[in-house]
BAMI-858501 format. One record per residue: residue in one letter; x, y, z of N, C-alpha, C in turn; residue number from 1. Coordinates in pm, whole numbers, plus 50000, padded with zeros to 5 digits. Example, Ala and Ser with C-alpha at 12.3 -4.5 7.8 and 13.67 -1.06 7.14 Angstrom:
2
+----+-------+-------+-------+-------+-------+-------+-------+-------+-------+-----+
: aa :   npx :   npy :   npz :  capx :  capy :  capz :   cpx :   cpy :   cpz :   i :
+----+-------+-------+-------+-------+-------+-------+-------+-------+-------+-----+
:  A : 51319 : 49431 : 50780 : 51230 : 49550 : 50780 : 51320 : 49670 : 50780 :   1 :
:  S : 51285 : 49775 : 50708 : 51367 : 49894 : 50714 : 51290 : 50003 : 50787 :   2 :
+----+-------+-------+-------+-------+-------+-------+-------+-------+-------+-----+
REM end
This chain:
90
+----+-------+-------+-------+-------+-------+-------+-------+-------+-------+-----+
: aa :   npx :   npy :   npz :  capx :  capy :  capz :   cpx :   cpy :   cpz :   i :
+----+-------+-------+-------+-------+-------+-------+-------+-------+-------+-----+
:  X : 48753 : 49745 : 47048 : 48776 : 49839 : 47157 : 48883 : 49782 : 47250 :   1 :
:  X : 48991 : 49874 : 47303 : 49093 : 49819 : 47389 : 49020 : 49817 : 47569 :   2 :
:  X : 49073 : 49685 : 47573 : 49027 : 49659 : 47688 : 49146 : 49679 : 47810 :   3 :
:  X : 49112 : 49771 : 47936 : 49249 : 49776 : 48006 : 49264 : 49620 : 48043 :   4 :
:  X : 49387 : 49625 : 48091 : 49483 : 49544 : 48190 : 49389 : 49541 : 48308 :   5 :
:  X : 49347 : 49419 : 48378 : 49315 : 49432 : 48518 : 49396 : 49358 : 48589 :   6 :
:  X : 49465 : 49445 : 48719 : 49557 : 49412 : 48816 : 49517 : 49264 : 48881 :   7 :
:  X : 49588 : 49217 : 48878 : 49629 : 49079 : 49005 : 49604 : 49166 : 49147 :   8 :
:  X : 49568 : 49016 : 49216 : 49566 : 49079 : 49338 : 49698 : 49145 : 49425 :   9 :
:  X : 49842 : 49048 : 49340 : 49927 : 49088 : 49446 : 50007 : 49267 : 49371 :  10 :
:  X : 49962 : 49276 : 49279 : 49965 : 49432 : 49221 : 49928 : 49515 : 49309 :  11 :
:  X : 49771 : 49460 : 49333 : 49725 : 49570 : 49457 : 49778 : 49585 : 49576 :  12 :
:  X : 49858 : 49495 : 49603 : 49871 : 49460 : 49754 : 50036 : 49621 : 49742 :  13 :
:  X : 50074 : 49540 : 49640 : 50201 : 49628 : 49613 : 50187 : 49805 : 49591 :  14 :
:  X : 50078 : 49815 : 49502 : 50036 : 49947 : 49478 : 50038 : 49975 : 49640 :  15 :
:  X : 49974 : 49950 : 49722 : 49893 : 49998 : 49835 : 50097 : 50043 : 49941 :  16 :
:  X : 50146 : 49938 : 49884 : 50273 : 49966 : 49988 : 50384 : 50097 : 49931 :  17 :
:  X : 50350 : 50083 : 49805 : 50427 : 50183 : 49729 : 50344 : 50334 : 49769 :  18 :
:  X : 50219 : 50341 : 49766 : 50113 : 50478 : 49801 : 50196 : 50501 : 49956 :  19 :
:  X : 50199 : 50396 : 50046 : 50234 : 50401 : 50166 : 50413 : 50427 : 50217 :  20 :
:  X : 50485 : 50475 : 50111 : 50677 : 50454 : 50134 : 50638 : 50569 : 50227 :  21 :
:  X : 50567 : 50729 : 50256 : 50593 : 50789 : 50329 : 50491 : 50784 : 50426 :  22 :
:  X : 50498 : 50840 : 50554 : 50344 : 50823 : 50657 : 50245 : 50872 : 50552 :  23 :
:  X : 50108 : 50857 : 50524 : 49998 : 50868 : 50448 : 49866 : 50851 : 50515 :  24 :
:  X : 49813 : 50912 : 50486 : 49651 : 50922 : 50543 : 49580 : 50823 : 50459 :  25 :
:  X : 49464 : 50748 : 50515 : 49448 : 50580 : 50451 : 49360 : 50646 : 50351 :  26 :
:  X : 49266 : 50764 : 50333 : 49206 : 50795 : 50159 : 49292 : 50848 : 50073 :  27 :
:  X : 49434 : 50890 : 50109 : 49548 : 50918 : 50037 : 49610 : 50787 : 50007 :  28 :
:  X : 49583 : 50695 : 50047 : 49681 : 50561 : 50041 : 49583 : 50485 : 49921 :  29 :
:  X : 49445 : 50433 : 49952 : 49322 : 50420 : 49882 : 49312 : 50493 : 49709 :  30 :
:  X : 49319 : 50583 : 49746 : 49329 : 50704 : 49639 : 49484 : 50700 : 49489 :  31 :
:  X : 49589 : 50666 : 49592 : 49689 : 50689 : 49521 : 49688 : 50533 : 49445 :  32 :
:  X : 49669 : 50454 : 49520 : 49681 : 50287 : 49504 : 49503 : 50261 : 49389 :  33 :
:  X : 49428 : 50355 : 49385 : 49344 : 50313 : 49289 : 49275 : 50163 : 49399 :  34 :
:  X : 49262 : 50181 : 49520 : 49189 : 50094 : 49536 : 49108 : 50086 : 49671 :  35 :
:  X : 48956 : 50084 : 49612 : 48858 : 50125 : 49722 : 48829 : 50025 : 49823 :  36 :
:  X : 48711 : 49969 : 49804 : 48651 : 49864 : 49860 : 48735 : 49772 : 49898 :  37 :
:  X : 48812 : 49668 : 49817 : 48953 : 49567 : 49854 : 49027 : 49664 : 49971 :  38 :
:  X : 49012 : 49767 : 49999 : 49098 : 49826 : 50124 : 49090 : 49791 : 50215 :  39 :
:  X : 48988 : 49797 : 50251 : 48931 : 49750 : 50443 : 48966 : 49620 : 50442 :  40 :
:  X : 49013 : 49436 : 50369 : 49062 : 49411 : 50415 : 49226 : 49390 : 50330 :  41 :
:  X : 49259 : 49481 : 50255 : 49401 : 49506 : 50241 : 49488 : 49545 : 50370 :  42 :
:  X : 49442 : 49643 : 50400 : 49547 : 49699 : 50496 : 49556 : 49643 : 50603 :  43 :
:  X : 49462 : 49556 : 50635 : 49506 : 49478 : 50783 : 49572 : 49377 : 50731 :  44 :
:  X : 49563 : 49282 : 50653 : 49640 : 49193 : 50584 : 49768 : 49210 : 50574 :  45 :
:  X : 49863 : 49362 : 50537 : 49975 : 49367 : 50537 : 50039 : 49440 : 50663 :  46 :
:  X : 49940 : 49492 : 50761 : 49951 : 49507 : 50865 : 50015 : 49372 : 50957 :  47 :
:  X : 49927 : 49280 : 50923 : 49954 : 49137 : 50964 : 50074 : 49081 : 50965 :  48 :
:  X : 50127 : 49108 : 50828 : 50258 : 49071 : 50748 : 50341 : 49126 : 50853 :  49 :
:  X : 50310 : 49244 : 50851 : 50494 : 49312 : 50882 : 50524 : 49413 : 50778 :  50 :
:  X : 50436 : 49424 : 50645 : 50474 : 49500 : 50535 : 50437 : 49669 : 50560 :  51 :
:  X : 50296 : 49690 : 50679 : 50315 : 49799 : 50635 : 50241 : 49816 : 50787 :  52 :
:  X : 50270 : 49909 : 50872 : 50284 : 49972 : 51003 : 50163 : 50075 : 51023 :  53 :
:  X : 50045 : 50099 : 51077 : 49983 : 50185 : 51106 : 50015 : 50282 : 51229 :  54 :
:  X : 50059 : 50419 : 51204 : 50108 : 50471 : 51317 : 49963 : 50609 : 51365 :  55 :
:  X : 49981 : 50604 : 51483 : 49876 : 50696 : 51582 : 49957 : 50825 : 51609 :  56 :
:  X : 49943 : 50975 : 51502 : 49986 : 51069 : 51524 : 49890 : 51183 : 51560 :  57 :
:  X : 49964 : 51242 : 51711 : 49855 : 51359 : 51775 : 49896 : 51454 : 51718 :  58 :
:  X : 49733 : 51550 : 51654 : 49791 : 51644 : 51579 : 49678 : 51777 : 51656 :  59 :
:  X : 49684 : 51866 : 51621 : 49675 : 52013 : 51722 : 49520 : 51955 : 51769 :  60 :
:  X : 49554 : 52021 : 51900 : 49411 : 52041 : 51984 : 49404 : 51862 : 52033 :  61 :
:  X : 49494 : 51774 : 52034 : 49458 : 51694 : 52079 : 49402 : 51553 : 52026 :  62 :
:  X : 49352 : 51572 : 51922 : 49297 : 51458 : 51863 : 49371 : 51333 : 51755 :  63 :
:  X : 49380 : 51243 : 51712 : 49465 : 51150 : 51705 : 49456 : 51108 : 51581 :  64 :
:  X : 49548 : 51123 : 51440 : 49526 : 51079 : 51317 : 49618 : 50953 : 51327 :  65 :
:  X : 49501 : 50877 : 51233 : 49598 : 50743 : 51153 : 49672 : 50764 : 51045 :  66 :
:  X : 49779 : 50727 : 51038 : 49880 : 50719 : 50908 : 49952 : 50596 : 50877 :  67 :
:  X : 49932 : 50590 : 50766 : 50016 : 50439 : 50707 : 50172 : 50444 : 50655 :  68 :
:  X : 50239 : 50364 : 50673 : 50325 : 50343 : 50667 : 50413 : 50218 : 50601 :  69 :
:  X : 50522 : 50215 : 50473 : 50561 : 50104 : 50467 : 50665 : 50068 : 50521 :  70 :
:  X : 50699 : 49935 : 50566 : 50812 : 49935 : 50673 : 50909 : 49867 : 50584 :  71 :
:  X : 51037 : 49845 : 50641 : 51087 : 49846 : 50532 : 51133 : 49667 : 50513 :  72 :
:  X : 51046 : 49551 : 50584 : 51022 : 49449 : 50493 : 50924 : 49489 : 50392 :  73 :
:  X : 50815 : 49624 : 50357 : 50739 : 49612 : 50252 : 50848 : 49647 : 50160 :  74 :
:  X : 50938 : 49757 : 50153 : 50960 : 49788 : 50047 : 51072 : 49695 : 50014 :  75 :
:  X : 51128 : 49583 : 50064 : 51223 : 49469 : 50035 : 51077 : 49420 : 49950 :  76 :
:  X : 50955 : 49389 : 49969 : 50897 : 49312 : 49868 : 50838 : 49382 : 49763 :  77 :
:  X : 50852 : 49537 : 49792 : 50850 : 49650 : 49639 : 50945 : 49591 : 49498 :  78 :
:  X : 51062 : 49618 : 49592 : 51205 : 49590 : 49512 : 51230 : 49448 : 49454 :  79 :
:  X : 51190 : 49328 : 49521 : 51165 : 49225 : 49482 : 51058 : 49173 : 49349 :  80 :
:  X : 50919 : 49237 : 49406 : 50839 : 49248 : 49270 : 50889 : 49330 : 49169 :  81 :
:  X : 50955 : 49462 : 49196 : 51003 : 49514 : 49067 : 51108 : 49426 : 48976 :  82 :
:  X : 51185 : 49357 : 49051 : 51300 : 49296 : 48998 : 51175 : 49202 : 48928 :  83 :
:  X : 51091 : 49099 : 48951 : 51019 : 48998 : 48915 : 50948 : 49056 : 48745 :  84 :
:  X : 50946 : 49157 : 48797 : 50833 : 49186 : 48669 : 50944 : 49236 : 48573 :  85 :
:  X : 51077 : 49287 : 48570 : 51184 : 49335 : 48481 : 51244 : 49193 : 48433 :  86 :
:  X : 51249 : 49081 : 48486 : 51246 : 48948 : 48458 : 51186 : 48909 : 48346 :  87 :
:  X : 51064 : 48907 : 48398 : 50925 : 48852 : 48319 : 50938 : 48976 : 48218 :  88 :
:  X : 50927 : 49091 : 48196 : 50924 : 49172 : 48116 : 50765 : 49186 : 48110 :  89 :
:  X : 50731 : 49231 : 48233 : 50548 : 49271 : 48260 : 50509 : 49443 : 48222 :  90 :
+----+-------+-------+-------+-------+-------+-------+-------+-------+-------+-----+
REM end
């Protein structure tokens, strides 16, 4: 039986910035990136970095959504891992 591929951690980290290139709602970010639980402390982690920006947008009637964001040292380390893995031939 074929067994999948399981991601490295820094895959995830990357998935999560790539889900995030446009503002994104964090179960759209979670969702697209395939990754649940490891979220809560993913996103503060690259928050930390500099890689990826949480922004506070007021939307009708007043009330205040979170949206994620990659900034664009994340996607310098998108483009970087892509180059890494066309290297390696991953």
């Amino acid at each position: 039986m074929y067994a999948a591929k399981r991601r490295s951690e820094t895959e995830m980290y990357v998935d999560l910035l790539r889900a995030s290139i446009n503002p994104t709602k964090p179960h759209h970010v979670m969702r697209a990136a395939n990754v649940w639980a490891q979220s809560q402390k993913m996103l503060p982690h690259l928050i930390e970095r500099g890689l990826l920006e949480k922004k506070e947008v007021l939307i009708r009637d007043r009330r205040t959504r979170f949206l994620y964001q990659t900034t664009e040292k994340g996607r310098e380390l998108i483009i970087l891992f892509n180059k890494i893995n066309e290297i390696l031939q991953l």
